[in-house]
C-alpha positions in Angstrom: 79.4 106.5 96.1 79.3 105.8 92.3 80.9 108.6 91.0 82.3 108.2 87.0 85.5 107.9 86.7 88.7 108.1 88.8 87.9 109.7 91.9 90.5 112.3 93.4 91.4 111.1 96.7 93.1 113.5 99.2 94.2 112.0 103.1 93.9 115.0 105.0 93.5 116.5 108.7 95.7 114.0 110.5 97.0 112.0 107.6 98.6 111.6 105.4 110.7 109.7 100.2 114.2 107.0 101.5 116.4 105.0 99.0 119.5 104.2 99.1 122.8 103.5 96.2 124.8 100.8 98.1 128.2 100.4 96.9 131.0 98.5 98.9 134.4 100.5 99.2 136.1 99.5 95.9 133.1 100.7 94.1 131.6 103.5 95.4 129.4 104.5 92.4 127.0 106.6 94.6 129.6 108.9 96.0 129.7 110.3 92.1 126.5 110.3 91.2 124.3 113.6 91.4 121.5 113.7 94.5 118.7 113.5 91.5 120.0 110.2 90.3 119.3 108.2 93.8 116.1 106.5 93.5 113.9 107.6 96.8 110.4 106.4 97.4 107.6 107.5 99.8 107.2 104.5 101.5 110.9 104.1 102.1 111.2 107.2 103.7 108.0 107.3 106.0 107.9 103.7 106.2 104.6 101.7 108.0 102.3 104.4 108.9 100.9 103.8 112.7 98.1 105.6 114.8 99.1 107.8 117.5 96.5 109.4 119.2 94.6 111.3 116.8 97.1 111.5 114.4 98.5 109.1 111.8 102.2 109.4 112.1 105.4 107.3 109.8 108.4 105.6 111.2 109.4 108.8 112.8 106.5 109.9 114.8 106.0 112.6 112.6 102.0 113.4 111.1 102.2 112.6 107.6 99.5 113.9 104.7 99.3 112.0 101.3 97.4 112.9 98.0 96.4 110.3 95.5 93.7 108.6 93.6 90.9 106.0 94.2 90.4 103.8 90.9 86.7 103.2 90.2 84.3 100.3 91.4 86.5 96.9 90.4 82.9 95.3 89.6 82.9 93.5 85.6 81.1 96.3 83.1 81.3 99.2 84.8 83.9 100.2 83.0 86.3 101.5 85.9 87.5 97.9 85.9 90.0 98.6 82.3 91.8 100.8 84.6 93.3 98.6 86.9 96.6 98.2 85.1 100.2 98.4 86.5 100.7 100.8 83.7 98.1 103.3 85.7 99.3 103.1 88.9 102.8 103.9 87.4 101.6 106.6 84.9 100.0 108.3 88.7 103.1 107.9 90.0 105.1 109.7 87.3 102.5 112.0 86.0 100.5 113.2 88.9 103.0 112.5 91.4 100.6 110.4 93.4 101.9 108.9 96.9 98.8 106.4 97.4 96.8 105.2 95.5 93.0 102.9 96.4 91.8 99.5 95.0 88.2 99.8 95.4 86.7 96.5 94.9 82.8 96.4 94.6 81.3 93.9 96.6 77.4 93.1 96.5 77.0 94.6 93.5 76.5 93.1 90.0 79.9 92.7 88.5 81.3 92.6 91.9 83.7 90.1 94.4 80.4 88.3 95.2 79.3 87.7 91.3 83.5 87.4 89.8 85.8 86.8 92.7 88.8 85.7 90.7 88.3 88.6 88.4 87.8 91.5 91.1 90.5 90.2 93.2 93.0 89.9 90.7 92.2 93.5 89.7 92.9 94.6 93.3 96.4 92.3 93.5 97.2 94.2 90.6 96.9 97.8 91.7 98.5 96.5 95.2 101.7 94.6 93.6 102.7 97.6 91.6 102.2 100.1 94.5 104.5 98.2 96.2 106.6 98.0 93.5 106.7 101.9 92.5 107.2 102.5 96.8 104.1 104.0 97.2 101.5 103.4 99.3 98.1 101.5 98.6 94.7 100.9 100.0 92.7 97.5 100.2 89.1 98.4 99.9 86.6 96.3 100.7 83.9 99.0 98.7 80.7 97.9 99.8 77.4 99.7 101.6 76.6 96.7 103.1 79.7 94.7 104.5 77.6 93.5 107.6 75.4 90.9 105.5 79.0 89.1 104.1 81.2 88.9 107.2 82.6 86.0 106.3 83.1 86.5 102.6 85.2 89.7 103.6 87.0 87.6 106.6 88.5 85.4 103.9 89.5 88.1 101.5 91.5 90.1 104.3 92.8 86.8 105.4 94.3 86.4 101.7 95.7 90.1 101.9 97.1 90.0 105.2 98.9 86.6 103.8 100.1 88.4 100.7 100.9 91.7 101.5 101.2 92.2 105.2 104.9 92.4 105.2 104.9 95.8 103.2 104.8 98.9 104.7 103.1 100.0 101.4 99.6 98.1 102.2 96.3 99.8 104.4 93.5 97.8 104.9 90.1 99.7 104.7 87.8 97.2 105.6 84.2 98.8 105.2 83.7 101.8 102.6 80.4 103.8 103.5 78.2 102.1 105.5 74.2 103.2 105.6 72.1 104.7 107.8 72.8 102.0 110.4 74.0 101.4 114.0 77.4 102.0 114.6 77.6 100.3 118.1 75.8 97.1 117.0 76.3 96.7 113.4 79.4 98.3 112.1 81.2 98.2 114.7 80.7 94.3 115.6 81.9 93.5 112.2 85.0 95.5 112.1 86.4 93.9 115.6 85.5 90.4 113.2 87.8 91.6 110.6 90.4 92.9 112.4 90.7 90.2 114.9 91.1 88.5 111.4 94.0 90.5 109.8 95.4 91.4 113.3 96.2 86.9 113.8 98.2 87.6 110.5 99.2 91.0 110.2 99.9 92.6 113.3 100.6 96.3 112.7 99.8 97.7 109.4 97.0 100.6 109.5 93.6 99.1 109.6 90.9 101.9 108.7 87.1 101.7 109.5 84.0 103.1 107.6 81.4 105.0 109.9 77.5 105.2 109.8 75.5 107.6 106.6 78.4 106.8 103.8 81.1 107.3 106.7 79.9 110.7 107.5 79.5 110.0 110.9 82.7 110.1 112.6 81.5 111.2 115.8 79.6 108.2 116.3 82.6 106.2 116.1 84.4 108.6 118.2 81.6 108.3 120.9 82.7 104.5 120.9 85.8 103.7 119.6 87.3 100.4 119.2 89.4 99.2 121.7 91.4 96.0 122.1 93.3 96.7 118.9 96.2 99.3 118.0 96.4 101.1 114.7 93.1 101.9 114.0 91.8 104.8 112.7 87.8 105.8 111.1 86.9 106.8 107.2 85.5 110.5 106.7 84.3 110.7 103.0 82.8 114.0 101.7 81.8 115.6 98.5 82.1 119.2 98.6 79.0 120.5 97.0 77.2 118.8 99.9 79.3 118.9 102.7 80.8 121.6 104.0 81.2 123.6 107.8 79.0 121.2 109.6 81.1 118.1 108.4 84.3 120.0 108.9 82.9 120.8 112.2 82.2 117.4 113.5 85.4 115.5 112.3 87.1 118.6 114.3 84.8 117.4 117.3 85.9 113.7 116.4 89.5 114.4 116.2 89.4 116.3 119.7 87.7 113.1 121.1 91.1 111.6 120.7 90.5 108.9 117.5 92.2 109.5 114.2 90.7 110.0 111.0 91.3 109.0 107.7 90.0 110.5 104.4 90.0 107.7 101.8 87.4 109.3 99.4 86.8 112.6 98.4 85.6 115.0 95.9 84.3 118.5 94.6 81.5 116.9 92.1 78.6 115.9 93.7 76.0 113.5 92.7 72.1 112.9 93.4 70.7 110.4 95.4 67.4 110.1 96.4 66.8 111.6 99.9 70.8 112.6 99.7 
């Protein structure tokens, strides 16, 4: 959804610090330092973040919840795009005390990947490489409504992150933001098993999260055929709260007692108007 500004985004129902002063024995600086001078981050203490069930869960098995911010639509003139500075990301950090944090690059759209790919992906490396370096965790959005018509366009950019980043525990890949009003069983879901077969040949174990029918609303649809084949996978719940309320709550409950986990990358408590919305 185009919504100005940053967008406020809060990983809840199943979702979602550990540094350490090392000092050999003749100089055991740590031992005299105070607890609020060692330097902890989130991702060092939860570490890579892995489905289990319906839940997402760290590095030790325990469900994890995480509140951050999406930046804006990456796409040249929208004006969102002057905000994807290192400087940001660590200002979140500090200021708002922001665990994650989402590089939402615009795809189709003018401005976008397709138009400016050097541009839009440099913007995203930017947000991602000082995520890592603050220790807190990032998403890789591929933010599109219509990811099915550029399958291979978004196989090669995931390919490129998977190189880059899929060492760090820091990095989720969410490959499709809000797809339409379309089939989840032949559409969507064909193309995610493309793209993850794609990041999974590089990256074999960092959370890969999928987008679900109706501007990924429809997590039951995806609960009523999950993926299978692949391990850490969970499905994107987006919702605005002037518009969606019990009945959405109601059926990510239903999906979440189907067994798949859930993943909310977007949220907020504006609301915009869409034609037929």
């Amino acid at each position: 959804m185009k919504i100005p500004g940053l967008l406020i985004l809060f990983l809840s129902f199943i979702l979602t610090c550990f540094t350490f002063l090392s000092c050999d024995k003749n100089n055991n600086i740590s031992d005299k330092l105070p607890l609020e001078f060692e330097d902890t981050t989130v991702v060092q203490i939860h570490g890579l973040l892995q489905q289990n069930g319906n839940k997402i869960v760290d590095k030790n098995n325990e469900p994890v919840s995480f509140a951050g911010n999406s930046f804006f639509w990456s796409n040249d003139n929208w004006g969102g795009e002057r905000y994807y500075k290192a400087e940001v990301v660590s200002w979140l950090k500090d200021d708002w005390k922001t665990t994650i944090v989402r590089a939402a690059m615009g795809v189709e759209d003018p401005g976008g990947y397709l138009d400016n790919k050097t541009a839009n992906k440099n913007r995203v490396k930017t947000i991602v490489d000082a995520a890592i370096d603050k220790g807190i965790y990032v998403i890789i959005d591929w933010h599109s409504h219509h990811a099915e018509d550029n399958t291979n366009e978004a196989a090669l950019f995931f390919e490129e992150m998977a190189n880059l980043y899929g060492e760090y525990d820091n990095v989720i890949y969410e490959i499709y933001n809000e797809p339409l009003d379309i089939s989840w069983s032949t559409i969507i879901k064909p193309y995610a098993i493309s793209i993850i077969a794609t990041i999974r040949s590089i990256d074999p174990d960092n959370l890969i999260v999928v987008g679900t029918p109706e501007w990924s609303q429809r997590v039951d649809l995806a609960a009523a055929d999950p993926i299978t084949g692949y391990s850490n996978i969970a499905y994107t719940l987006h919702f605005y709260t002037v518009y969606h309320q019990q009945w959405l709550r109601d059926r990510a409950s239903a999906a979440l007692e189907s067994g798949i986990a859930l993943f909310v990358t977007e949220w907020g408590s504006i609301g915009v108007q869409f034609s037929g919305f």
